[in-house]
N, C-alpha and C positions, 0 to 999 in steps of 0.2 A: 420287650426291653431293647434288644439289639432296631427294633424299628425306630424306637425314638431316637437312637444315637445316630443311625444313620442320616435319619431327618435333620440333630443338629449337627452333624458335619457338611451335609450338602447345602442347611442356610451360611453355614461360618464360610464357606467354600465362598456362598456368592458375594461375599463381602471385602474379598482376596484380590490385589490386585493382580490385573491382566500381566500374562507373563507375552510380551511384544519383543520382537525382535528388532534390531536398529533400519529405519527406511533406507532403502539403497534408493538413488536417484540418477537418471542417467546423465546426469545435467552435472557431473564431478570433474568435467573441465573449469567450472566459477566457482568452486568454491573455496578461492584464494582471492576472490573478488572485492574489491574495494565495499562494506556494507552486510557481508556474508558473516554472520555471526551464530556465536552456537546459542540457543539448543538448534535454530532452523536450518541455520548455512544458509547456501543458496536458498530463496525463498521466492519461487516464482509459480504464486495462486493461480494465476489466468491462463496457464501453460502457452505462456507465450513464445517460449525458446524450447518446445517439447518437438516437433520437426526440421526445422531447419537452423540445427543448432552449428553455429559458424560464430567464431572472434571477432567479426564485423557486424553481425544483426545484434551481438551482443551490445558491440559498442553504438551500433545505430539507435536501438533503444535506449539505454541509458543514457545518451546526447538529448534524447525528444524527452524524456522525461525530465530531466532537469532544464531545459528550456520551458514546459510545462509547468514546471513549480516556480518558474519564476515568473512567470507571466502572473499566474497567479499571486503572487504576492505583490505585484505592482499592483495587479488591480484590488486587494484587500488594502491598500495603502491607500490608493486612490478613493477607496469607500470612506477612510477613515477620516481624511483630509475633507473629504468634500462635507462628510458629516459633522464635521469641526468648523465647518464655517468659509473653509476659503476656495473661492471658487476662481474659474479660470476667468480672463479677461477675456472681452470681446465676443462675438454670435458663434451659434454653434453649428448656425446654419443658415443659405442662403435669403431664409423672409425676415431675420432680422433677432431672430431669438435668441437672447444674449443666456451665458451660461448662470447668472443669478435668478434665470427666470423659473431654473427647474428646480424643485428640492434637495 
């Protein structure tokens, strides 16, 4: 008898959620950063600021990334437009290939 009960307390047990403590991060200079929001705060995946963590590499990343997103959205703008019909005027290139030539 006492074996079955232990067997159902160690299944209900695995069913329990995990008791976790809060992640400390060493990175709790940004996490008053423009974009740092809870539950993650600072949220840096690729441990890109995990050595040389400095207020200038910080802001030097977050300058190329938003440069980055917007290049990007020119050119998804660019796809849109072109796939909409309106193409640029005149060659695209020195033998004469005009930009209506390509799809």
């Amino acid at each position: 008898k006492s074996a079955i009960i232990a067997a159902l307390i160690g299944s209900a047990a695995a069913f329990a959620p995990a008791q976790t403590g809060k992640a400390s991060t060493q990175l709790r200079a940004f996490e008053d950063e423009l974009g740092a929001q809870p539950p993650l705060g600072f949220f840096d995946p690729f441990g890109m600021l995990s050595g040389d963590v400095t207020q200038e590499r910080f802001d030097r990343l977050r300058y190329v990334e938003i440069k980055h997103g917007r290049i990007c959205q020119l050119a998804f703008l660019g796809q849109v437009v072109t796939r909409g019909g309106l193409h640029l005027p005149g060659d695209i290139d020195y033998s004469g290939d005009s930009f209506d030539s390509f799809p």
